[in-house]
N, C-alpha and C positions, 0 to 999 in steps of 0.2 A: 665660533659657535661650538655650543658640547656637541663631542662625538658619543654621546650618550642616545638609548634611542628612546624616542616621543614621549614612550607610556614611561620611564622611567623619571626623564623630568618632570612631568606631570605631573606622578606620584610622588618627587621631592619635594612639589607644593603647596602639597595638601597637607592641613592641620591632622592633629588625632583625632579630633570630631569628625573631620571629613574622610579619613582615611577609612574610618570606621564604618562608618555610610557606605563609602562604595564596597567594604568588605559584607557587608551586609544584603545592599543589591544584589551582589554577584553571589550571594553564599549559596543558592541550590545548585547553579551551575559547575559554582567552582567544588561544588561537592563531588557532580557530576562527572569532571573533568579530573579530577586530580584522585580517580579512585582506584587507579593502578597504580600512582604514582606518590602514593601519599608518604609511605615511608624514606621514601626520599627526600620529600620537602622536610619531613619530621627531622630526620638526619640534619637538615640543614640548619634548623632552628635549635638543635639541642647543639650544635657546633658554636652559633652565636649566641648562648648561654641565652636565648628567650624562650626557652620551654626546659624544664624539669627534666632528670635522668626517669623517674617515673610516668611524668605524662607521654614521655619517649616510646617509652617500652609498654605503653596501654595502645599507644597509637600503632607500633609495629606490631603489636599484637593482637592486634582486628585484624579482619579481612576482610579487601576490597572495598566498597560501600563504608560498611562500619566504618573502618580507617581515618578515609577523607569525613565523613562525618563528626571523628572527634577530633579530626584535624581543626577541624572550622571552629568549630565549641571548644578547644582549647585557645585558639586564635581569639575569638570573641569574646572569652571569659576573661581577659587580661584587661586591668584597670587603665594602664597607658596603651598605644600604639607602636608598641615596638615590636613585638610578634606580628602583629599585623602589619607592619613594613617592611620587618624580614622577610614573611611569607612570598610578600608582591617585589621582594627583589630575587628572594630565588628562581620566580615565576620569571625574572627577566634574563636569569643568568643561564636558563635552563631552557629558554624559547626554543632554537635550535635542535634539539634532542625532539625525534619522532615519537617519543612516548607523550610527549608534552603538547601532544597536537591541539585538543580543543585548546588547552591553556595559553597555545600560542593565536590563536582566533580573537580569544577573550585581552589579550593583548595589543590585538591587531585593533579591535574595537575603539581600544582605548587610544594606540596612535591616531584614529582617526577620527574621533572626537576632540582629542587635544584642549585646547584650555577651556574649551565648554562644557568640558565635563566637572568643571568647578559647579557652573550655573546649575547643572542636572544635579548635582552631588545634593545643592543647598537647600533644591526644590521638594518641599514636603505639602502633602495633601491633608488640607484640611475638612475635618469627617465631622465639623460641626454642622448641623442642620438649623437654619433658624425655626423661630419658634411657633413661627405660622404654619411650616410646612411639616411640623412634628407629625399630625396626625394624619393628613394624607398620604404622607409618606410611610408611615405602617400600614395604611389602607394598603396603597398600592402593593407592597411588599408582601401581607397575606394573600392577597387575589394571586402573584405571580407564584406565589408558593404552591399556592392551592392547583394551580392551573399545570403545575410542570412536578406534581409530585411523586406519577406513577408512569409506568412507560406500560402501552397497551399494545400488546401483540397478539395475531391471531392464534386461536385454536383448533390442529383436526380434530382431536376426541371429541367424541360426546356428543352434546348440541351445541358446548361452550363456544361462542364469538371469539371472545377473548380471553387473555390472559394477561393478568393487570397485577405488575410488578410495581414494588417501590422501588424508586429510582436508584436512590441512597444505596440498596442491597443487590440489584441487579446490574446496574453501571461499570463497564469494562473501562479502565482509564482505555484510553488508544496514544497508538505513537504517532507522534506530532514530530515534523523536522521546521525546522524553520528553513526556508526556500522559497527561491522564483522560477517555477514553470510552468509555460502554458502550451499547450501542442495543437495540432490541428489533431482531426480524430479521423487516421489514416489508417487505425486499428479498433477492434473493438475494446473498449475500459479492461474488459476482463482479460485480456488477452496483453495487450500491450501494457496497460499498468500492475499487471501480475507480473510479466517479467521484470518490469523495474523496481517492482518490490520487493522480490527478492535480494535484489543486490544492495537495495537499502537498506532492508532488514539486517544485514549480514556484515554490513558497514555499520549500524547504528550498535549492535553487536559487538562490533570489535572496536565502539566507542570510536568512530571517525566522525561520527554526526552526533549533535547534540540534540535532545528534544523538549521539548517544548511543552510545559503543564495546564492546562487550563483556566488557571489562575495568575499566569505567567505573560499571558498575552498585551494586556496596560502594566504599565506602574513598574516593568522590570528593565534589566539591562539588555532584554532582547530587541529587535529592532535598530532605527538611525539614529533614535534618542531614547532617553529616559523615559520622557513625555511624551510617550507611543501615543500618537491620537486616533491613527487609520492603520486598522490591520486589516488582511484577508486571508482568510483561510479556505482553501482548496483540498479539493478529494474526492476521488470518482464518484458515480453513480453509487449508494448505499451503505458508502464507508463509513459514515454516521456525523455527519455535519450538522444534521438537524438535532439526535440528539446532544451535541454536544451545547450546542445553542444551548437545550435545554436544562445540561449539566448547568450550563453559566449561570444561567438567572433562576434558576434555585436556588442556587449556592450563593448567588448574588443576596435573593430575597431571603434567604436565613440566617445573610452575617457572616456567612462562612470568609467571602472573597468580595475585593473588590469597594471598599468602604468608604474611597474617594467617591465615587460614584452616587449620588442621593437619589437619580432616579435611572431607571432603567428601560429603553421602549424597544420592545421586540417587535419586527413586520418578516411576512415572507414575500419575498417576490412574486410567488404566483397569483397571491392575493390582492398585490400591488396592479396586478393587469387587471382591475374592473376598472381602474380610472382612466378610461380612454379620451376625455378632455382633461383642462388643467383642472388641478386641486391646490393644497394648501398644505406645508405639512403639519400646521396645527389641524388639518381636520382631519390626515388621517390617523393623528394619536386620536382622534377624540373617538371617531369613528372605533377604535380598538380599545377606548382605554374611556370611556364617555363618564365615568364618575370624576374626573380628572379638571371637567370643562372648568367651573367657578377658580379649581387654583391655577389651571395651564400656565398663565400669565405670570405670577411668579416662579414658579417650578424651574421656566426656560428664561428667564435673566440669570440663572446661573449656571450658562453654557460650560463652563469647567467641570459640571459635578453630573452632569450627563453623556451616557452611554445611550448609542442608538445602533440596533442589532439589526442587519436587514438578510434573510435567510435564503438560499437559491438563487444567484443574478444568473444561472443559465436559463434556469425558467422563467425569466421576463422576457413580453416579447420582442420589447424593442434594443434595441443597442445603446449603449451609453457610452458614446465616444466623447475623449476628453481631448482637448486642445493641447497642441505639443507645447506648452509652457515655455520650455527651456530657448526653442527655438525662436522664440519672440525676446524684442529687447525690452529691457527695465521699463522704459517710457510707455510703448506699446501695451504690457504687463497690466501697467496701473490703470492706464483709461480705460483698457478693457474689461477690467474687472468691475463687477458691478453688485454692490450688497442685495442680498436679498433677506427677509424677515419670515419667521415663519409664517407669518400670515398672507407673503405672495404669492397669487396666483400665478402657477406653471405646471410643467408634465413633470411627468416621478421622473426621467432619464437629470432633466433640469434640478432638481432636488439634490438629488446623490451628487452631482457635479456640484452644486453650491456646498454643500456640506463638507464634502473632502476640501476644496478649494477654500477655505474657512470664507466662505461668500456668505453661509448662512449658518447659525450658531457658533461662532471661533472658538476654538479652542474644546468644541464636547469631541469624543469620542465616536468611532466609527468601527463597527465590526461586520466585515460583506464576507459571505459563505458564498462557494461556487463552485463548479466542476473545473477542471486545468482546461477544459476545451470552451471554457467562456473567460480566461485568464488575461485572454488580449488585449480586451477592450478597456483594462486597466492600467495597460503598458504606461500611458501618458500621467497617470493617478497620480499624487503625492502620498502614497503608502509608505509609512515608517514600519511595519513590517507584514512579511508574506511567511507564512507556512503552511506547510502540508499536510495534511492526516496519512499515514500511511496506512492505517488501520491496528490490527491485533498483531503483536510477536507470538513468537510462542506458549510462552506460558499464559501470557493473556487466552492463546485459544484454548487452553487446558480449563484455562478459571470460566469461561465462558461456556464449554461441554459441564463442568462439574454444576455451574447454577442453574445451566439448563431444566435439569430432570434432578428430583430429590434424590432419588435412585445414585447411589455414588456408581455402582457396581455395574448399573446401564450406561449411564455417561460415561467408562472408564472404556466399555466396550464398543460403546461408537466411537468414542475417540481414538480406540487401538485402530479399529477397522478403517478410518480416514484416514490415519496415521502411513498405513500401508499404502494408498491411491494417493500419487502424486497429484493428479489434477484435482481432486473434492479437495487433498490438505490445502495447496495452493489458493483453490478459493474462498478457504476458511480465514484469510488475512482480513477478507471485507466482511463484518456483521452483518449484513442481512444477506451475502451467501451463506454465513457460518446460520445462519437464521433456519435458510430454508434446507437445509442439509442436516441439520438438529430435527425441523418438524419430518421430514420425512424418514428418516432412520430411527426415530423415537416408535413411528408405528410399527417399523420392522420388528425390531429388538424387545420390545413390551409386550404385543399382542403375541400369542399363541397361534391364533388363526393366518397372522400375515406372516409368521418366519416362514414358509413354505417361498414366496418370494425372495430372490436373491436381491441383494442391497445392491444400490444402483454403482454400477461402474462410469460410468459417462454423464455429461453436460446434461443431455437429451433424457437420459432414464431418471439422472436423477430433479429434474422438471417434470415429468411424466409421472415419476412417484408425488409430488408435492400435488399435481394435479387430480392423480387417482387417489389419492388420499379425501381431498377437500369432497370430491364430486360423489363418492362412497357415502361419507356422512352427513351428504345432506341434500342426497340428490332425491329425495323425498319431496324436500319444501317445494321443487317447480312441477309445473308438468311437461314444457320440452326443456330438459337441463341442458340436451343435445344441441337444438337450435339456438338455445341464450348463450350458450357459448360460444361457438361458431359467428355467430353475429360480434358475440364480444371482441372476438380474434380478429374478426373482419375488420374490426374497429383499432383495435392494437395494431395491425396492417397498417392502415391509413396512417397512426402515429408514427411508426418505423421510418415511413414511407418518406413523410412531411416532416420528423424529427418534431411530431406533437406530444408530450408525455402529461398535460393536462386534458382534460375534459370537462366540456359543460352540457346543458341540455342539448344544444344544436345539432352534438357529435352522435350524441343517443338518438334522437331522431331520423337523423340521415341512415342509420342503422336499422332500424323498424326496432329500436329499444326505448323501455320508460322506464325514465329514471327515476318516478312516484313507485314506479312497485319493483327496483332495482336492486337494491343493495339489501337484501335479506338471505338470508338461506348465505348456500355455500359461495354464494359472488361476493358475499360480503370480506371474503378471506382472501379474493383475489385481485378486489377494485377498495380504494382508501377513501373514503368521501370525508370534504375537507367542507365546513361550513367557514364561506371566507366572509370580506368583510359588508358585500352587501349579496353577495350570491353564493352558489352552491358550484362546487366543483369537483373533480375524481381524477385520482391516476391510481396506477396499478401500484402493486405492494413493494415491485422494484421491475426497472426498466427491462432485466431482464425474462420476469414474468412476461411482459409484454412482450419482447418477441418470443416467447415461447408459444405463446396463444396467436401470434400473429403467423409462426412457422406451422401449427397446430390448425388452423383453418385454412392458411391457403393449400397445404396437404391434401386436407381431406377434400377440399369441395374443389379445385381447379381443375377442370376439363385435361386429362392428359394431353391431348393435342398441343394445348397453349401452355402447358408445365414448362415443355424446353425453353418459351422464351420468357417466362418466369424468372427462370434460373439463371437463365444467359443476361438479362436487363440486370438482374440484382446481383449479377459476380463481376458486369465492368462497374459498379459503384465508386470513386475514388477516394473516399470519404469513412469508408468502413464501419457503415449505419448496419450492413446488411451481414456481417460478417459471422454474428452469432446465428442471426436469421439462418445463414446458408448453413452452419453446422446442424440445427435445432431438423432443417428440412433433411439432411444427411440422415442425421440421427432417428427420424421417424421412417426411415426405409427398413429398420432395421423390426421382422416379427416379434425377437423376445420383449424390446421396448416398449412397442404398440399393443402387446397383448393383453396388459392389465386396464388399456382403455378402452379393447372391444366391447364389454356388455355395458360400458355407457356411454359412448359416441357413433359404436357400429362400428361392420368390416371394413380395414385399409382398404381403401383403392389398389389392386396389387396392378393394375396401369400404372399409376402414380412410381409405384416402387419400381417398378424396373426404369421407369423415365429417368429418376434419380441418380439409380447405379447407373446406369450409362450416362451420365451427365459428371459422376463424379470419373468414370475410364475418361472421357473428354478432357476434362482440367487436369486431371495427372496427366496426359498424353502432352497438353499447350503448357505444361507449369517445368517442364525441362529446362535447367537452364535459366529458371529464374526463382530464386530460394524462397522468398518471401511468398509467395503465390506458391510452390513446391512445400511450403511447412505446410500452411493454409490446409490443404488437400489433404495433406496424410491427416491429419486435423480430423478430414470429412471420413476420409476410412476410418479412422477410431469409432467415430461418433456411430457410423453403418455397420461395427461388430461382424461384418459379413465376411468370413473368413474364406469365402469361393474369391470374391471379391479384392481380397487383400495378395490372397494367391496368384490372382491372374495379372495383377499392375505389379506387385513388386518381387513374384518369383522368380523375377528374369533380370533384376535389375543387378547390376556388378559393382556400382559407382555409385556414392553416399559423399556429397559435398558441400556440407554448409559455413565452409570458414569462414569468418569474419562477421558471421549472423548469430547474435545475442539467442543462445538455447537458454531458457528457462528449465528447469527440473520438469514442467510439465508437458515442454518440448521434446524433453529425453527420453520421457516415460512416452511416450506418444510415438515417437520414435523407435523405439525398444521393442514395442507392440507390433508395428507394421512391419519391423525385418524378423518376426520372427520366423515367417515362412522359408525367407533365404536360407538355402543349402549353404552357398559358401556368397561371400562378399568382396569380390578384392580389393577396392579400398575404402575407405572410411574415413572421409580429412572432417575433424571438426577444431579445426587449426582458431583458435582466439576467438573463440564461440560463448568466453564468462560461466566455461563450466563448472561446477565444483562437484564438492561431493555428495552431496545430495542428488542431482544428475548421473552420477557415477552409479547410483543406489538402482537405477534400471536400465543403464547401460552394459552394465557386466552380464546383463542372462545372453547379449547377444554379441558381444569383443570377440567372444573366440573361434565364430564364424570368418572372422573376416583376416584377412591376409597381412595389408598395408593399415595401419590405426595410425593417423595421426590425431592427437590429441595436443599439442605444443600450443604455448601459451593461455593457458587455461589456470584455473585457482584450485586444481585439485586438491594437492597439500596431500601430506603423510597418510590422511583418510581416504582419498579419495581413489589414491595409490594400492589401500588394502584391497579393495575395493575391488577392484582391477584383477588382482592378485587370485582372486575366485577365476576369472575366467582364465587363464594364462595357467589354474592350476589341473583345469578339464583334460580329459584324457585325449577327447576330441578337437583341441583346439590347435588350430590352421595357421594362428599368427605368425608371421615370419616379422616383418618389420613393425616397431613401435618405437615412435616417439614421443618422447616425452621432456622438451626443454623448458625451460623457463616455466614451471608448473609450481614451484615453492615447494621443493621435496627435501628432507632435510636427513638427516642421520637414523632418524626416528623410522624410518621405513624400509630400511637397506633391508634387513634381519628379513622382512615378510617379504619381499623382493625377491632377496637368494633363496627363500624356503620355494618360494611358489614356480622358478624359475629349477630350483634343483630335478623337476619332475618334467620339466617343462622340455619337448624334440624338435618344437618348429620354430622357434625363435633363433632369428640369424643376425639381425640389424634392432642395436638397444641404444638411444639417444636422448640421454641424461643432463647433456648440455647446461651453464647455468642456470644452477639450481645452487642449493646451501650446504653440498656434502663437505663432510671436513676429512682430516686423517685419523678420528677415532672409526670414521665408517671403512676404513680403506682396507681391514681384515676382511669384514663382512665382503665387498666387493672381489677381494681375491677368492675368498670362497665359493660365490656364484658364477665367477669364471672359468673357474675350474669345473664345476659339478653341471654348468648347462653348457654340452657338449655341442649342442649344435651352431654354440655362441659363434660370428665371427666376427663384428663390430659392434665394440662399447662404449660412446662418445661421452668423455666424461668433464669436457675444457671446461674451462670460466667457472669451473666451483676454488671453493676455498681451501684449496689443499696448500700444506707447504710443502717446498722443494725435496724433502724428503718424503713425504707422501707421493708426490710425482715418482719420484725415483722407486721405491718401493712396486708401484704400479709397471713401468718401463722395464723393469727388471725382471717382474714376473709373466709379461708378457713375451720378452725372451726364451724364458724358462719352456712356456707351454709351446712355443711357435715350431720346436724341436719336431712336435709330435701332434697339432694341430696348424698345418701350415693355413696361411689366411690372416690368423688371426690377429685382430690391431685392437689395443687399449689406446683410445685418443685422449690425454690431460693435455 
């Protein structure tokens, strides 16, 4: 057998028709992929005389993007397949090489597809419609345009409801990974999928992850095959699943995307729960789509040119558990499988499982949206592909503040001012935080009357602005805005509680709420009414709203007596429903937060507030000793601003130990905050905690309090290290020992090292450990030895020095040890 590997004999078998095809498939990706590296493949191709000494030197002289983009268009613009077999052999000669990472993925694809990838190669969709269903099918296609053209979001000013964008001109693309995960929700969304978005974002950044376009999801090389039939796509609470849904079939219904496709049926799951007995899935297109009925019948005999979108499965209420397939034999397999039509009566859970299972329609199309904490229940699915939304990168949240407000000059200054707050930038990743952090700082920044207000620092303030905003202009229309809220909250409670985030009349009722004279005036900006497919139903604008209102009512109206065991019932939760709950309830101890709500909810309970503060000394006192429950709390001091408070739990504390516990940037800033009051620190282990430098960015106000910094194993990097460099260069700073191994520090930082250490009297113990220094840093390094006197160990092993670099160093630590006895240079 050849020792050749998979994807290369594969590729020795394909025709130049076919070759061409899969270069074509693959060409945004491998665009994607080969955008650092493009000059290199170019090299390789102008080697085997299949590209031009000019088309060479056009491609190395782009950059980045560009590059690989005329890489591919000179690849494709070739009459035969010889460039384009060269290219997918360099791709194989080059696997190995870490630059080559995605390329070595998109290779791996193709080992494991193997000679099926001929059958996907040959398979093309045909975008012929016949001739009966020409004009239905423009029907449908206008109605889907018309109906997903604008995106309508609320408005504070004025009297305006809303704000009604065209889609086309307000549409943030979002980064999408292709991925399988699902968690249990043992943290709040915001909290736990904030930290792991960072490290995404930042991987996706330095191109280790690929992503995923919206147009990308069928018909491409992403996925188990070509002929992707069942995707899902996952993404927390507001990260924009729905719109994107409704990027698709817009763009669906105008031609843009997606042209194998003749028809297209969008449902949401929430709306899917009125059918509490069996239905039909022809009746519930008809139900949604009833101009449809006369051609239904032909439309769906051509199960291949149908897409079926179903939006929310965490918001259905039942579970859709699939049978473990694999675990059953062939035989068993077959009998049990049992065709279904769309015209059989069953439950929607039966539906979604005939559909993926090709039991009912084979071979259409399947697109389920969900939260990663309803992921499970898919485990057993035949899903050809899973991805993630991560939400907005950075420049996305740039382009998203600048469309916000016409105002360039306004948007540029909220954007500074978030830019600064690690926690508001951090939740700018998800659109409808970046939503409600936009409407509330838009009043600040614009009005003359409200700059008098300070822009929200905290979770809690800045909900309490989005609330005193709404309730200011329009709290007119009710006559108790006080009591319809309050009730409202009471009701957001019950959802927290029960993890309800729908609503129908029964829930208003049990409230002493009517939902006939409900959604006017200023509720209407903070409850969403959904007319579904035979009823009416409401959730709030995002889940988080809902525990704000739900922390916001049980606040003000709970008896202090029964507050502690409020607090105490919802902090053993294990499930972390309650988690934002308990910061929001933190956060309302605090007077400057609560003050813009007094003249329209009335005086705090100042019962209430002291129960809190002494409930948050409680969980600092039991959260010793255990990190995750010890972040949590400091968490609840940020969110309480009460600086008597912060003084009294952390001016005595000596020891700061979160090793091994994932700090997000909004961790550190959080962090930063609460030891500000520490006089001195002795030590500080944040030993493989995924810090980088961004983290670093509000760590340095408070390093040079503390004695022992371990920092080792962390992503700080040459930035991270400047960084640092600020506090080590304080006149005041106490650091004796600091390590720093295995941090990715390279040459590039020695220079701001030796500067900031030259000035530097406390530093005794420096531990540089493998890392990337070479022998061009090794002057710099004799310089800082020399000039920080108080130096006596500088651990410098497992870097890349050669033996003359060692020697150089050993020699010179000779030299000084004359006249600084102690002192050890360790290579």
């Amino acid at each position: 057998m050849s020792n050749l590997p998979v994807a290369s004999r594969v590729l020795d078998g394909f025709s130049d028709l076919q070759l061409r095809r899969l270069t074509m498939l693959y060409c945004q990706r491998l665009e994607d992929a080969t955008a650092e590296v493009a000059c290199a493949v170019a090299f390789s191709l102008y080697a085997k005389t299949v590209i031009s000494k000019l088309e060479y030197e056009q491609i190395t002289g782009a950059d980045g993007d560009k590059a690989s983009q005329l890489l591919l268009k000179t690849v494709l613009s070739k009459e035969d397949a010889k460039a384009a077999r060269a290219m997918w052999q360099s791709f194989t000669d080059f696997r190995e090489n870490n630059a080559f990472l995605k390329v070595k993925r998109i290779l791996q694809e193709i080992d494991d597809k193997g000679d099926s990838l001929h059958k996907e190669i040959n398979w093309a969709p045909d975008e012929v419609i016949q001739d009966c269903l020409v004009a239905i099918h423009r029907q449908h296609q206008a109605i889907l345009k018309e109906r997903n053209a604008t995106l309508a979001l609320t408005s504070f000013h004025g009297w305006t409801l809303e704000k009604t964008f065209p889609l086309d001109k307000h549409f943030t693309e979002l980064l999408i990974i292709p991925s399988l995960r699902y968690q249990e929700q043992v943290q709040h969304e915001l909290l736990a999928r904030g930290r792991e978005h960072v490290e995404w974002r930042k991987q996706t950044l330095r191109r280790e992850l690929e992503k995923v376009r919206h147009h990308e999801i069928f018909g491409t090389s992403f996925g188990k095959c070509t002929r992707c039939l069942y995707a899902v796509i996952s993404g927390v609470a507001g990260i924009g699943k729905t719109t994107l849904v409704q990027k698709i079939v817009h763009d669906w219904a105008v031609g843009k995307i997606y042209g194998q496709f003749h028809f297209l049926f969008q449902f949401k799951f929430r709306e899917l729960n009125i059918y509490q007995d069996r239905t039909s899935l022809k009746q519930i297109i008809l139900d949604s789509y009833p101009y449809l009925e006369k051609d239904l019948k032909k439309v769906l005999a051509n199960t291949n040119r149908i897409l079926l979108i179903f939006d929310g499965l965490d918001e259905f209420r039942e579970p859709i558990i699939f049978p473990d397939i694999q675990a059953k034999s062939p035989n068993s397999q077959s009998k049990g499988a049992s065709h279904l039509y769309p015209e059989s009566w069953c439950s929607i859970p039966d539906i979604i499982r005939a559909l993926f299972q090709g039991q009912m329609l084979p071979d259409c199309s399947v697109l389920v949206t969900t939260r990663p904490t309803a992921l499970e229940s898919l485990q057993m699915a035949p899903v050809h592909l899973y991805a993630e939304i991560l939400g907005f990168s950075d420049a996305q949240i740039k382009d998203y503040f600048l469309k916000f407000n016409s105002d360039t000059k306004v948007s540029l200054e909220m954007l500074t001012y978030v830019e600064d707050n690690a926690i508001l930038y951090t939740m700018c990743y998800n659109p409808s935080y970046c939503w409600v952090i936009c409407s509330s700082l838009e009043a600040t920044f614009t009005s003359p009357r409200v700059r008098d207000w300070s822009p929200p620092k905290t979770i809690t303030q800045l909900y309490a602005n989005y609330i005193h905003n709404i309730l200011k202009n329009h709290s007119r229309e009710a006559e108790e805005p006080r009591q319809l809220l309050l009730k409202t909250g009471e009701m957001a409670y019950m959802g927290v509680a029960e993890k309800v985030i729908v609503f129908g009349d029964h829930h208003f009722h049990r409230y002493g709420l009517q939902p006939s004279n409900f959604l006017s005036g200023f509720l209407m900006q903070i409850l969403q009414k959904e007319n579904s497919l035979k009823d009416v139903v409401y959730s709030f604008f995002h889940l988080t709203v809902q525990e704000f209102l739900a922390a916001l009512a049980k606040f003000f109206q709970t008896p202090t007596p029964k507050l502690s065991q409020l607090l105490d019932e919802t902090s053993t939760s294990r499930d972390g429903r309650y988690e934002i709950f308990l910061q929001f309830m933190a956060g309302l101890s605090c007077p400057a937060t609560t003050a813009q709500l007094k003249d329209l909810i009335g005086e705090v309970p100042q019962g209430n507030v002291c129960k809190v503060v002494d409930w948050i000394k409680e969980r600092f006192e039991s959260a010793q000793g255990h990190k995750i429950q010890l972040l949590n709390t400091l968490h609840y001091l940020f969110e309480a601003q009460n600086k008597a408070l912060v003084q009294e739990t952390m001016g005595q504390v000596r020891q700061v130990d979160f090793s091994f516990q994932v700090m997000s940037p909004v961790d550190c800033y959080v962090l930063a905050v609460v030891l500000g009051p520490c006089q001195q620190l002795q030590n500080l282990h944040l030993f493989n905690c995924s810090i980088e430098s961004w983290g670093m960015k509000s760590l340095k106000s408070v390093l040079h309090k503390c004695v022992t910094v371990r920092l080792s194993q962390n992503r700080l990097g040459d930035q991270g290290v400047k960084l640092l460099c600020e506090a080590l260069r304080k006149p005041d700073c106490q650091m004796q020992t600091l390590e720093l191994w295995m941090v990715n520090l390279t040459d590039g930082c020695v220079e701001d090292l030796a500067s900031a250490l030259s000035t530097n009297v406390s530093i005794r113990d420096l531990n540089l450990r493998d890392n990337a220094f070479t022998d061009h840093s090794v002057p710099t390094f004799l310089h800082l030895v020399e000039n920080c006197s108080g130096l006596l160990t500088i651990d410098l092993c497992n870097n890349p020095f050669s033996g003359v670099g060692c020697q150089k160093l050993k020699l010179f630590e000779e030299k000084l040890r004359r006249t600084r006895h102690g002192l050890k240079i360790k290579v």
